[in-house]
C-alpha positions in Angstrom: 0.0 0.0 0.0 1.4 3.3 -0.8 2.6 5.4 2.1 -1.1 7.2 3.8 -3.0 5.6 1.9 -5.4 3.6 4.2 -9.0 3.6 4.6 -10.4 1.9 7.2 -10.4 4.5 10.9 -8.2 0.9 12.7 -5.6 0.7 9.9 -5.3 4.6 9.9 -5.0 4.7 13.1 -2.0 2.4 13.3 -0.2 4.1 10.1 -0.5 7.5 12.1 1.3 6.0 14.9 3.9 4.4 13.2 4.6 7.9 11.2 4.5 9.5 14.4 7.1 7.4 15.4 9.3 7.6 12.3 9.1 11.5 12.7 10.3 11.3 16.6 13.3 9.3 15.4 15.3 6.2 16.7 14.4 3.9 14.7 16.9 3.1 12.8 19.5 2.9 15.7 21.0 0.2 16.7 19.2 0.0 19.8 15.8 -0.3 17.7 16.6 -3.4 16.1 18.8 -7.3 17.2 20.9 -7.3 14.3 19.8 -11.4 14.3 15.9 -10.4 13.6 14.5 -8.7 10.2 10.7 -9.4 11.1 10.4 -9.2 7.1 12.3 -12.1 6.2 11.6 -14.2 9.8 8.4 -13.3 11.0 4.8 -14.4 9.0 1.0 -14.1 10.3 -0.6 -17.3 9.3 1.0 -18.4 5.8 1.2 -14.5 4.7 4.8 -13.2 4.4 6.5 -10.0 3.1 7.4 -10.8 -0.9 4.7 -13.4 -1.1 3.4 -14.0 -4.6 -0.2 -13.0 -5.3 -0.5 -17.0 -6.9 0.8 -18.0 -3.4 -1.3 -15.5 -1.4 -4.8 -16.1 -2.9 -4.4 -20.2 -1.6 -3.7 -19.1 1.4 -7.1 -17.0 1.8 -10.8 -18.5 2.0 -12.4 -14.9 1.8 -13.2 -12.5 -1.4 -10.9 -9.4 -1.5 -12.2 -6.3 -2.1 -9.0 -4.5 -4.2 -8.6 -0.4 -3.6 -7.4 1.5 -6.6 -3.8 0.9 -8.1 -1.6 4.1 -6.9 1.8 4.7 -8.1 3.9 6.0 -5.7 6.9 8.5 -7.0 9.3 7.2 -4.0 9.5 3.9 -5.1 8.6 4.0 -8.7 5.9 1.0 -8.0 2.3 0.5 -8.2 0.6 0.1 -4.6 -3.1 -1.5 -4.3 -5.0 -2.5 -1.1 -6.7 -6.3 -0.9 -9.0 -5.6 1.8 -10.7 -9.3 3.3 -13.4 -8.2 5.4 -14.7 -11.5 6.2 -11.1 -13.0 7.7 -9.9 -10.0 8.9 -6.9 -9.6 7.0 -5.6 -6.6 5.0 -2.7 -6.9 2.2 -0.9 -4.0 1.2 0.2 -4.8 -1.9 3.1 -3.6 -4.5 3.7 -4.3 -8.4 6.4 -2.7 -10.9 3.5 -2.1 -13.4 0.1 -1.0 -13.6 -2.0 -4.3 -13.7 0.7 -6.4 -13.1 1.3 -9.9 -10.4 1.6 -8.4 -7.1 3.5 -9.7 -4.4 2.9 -8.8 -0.2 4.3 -4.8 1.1 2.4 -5.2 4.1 -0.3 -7.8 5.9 -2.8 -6.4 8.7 -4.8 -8.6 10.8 -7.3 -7.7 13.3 -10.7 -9.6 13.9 -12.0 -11.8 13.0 -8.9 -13.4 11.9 -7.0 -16.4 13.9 -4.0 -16.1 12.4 -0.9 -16.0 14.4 2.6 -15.4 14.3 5.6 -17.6 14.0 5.6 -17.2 17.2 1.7 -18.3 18.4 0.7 -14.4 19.1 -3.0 -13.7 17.1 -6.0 -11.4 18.0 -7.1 -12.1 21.5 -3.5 -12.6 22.5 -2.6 -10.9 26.0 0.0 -7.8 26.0 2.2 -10.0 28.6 1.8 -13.0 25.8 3.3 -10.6 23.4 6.2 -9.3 25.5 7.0 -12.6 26.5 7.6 -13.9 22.6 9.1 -10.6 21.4 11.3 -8.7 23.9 14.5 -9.4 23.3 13.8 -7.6 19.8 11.4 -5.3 20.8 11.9 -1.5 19.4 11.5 0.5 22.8 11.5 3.4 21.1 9.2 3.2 18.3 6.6 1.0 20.9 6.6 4.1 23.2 6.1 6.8 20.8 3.2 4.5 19.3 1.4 3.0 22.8 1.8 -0.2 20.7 4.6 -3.2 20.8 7.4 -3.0 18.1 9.4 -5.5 16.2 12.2 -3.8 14.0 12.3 -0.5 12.5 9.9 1.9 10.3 11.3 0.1 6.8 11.0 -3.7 9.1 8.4 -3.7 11.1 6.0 -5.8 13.2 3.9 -3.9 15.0 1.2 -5.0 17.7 -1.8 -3.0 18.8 -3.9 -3.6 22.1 -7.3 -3.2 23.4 -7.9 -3.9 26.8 -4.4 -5.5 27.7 -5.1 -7.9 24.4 -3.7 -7.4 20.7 -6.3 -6.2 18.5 -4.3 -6.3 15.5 -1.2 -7.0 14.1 0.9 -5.1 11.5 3.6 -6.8 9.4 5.8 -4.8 6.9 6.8 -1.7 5.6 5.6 1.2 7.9 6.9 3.8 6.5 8.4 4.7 3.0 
């Protein structure tokens, strides 16, 4: 998805935060990030990864997308385009190198009613402390207090988890900021 383009009030809500965040610096410190974790190339929710093929991502979802418009985005010299699944829960931000062309994963946000989970077993309904426990030896102090969330990795890596009431309401994985 390009950079501020979301439409749904939860995913905007989440993008503001993490550009909050990139604007308040650190997050590309070395404190923000183990050099032994890139959450884009070791972390997944459910079978979705960063880079997945669009052949490889439509198995892997039971719901009808609903697609946003194709944007092209200057900074990157690709074409962006939202598959929103309503019905699972799941959003894919999505990125091709032409107009119309096979897309592969930029981003994957879950929230309910989606049961996907991490590598690490951490889905919706999962408790803050769950979360912590799974993730804190490569948690992004920084970025999570600047954003009242949990953070994996940096603005250009990210995994980012949101809570409601002490539990995750949704879970971001990819690039957060461009």
């Amino acid at each position: 998805m390009a950079a501020g383009v979301m439409s749904n009030q939860q995913d905007g809500s989440m993008f503001t935060r993490i550009a909050l965040a990139a604007m308040l610096g650190g997050l590309i410190s070395g404190t923000c990030l183990a050099a032994d974790f890139d959450p884009l190339d070791q972390e997944q929710i459910g079978g979705l990864r960063y880079g997945l093929s669009e052949a490889a991502f439509k198995k892997e979802i039971a719901c009808a997308p609903t697609r946003g418009p194709e944007e092209f985005a200057g900074a990157d010299g690709a074409w962006h385009q939202d598959w929103k699944y309503p019905d699972c829960g799941i959003t894919l931000g999505t990125v091709s190198n032409k107009k119309r062309g096979v897309k592969t994963i930029e981003s994957i946000t879950v929230s309910r009613p989606s049961a996907l989970a991490t590598k690490k077993g951490i889905k919706i309904g999962s408790t803050k402390a769950a979360v912590v426990t799974a993730y804190k030896t490569h948690q992004n102090k920084e970025l999570s207090q600047s954003s009242d969330g949990f953070a994996v990795g940096t603005a250009y890596a990210l995994l980012m988890f949101d809570f409601a009431d002490g539990r995750v309401s949704s879970i971001f994985l990819g690039v957060g900021a461009e």
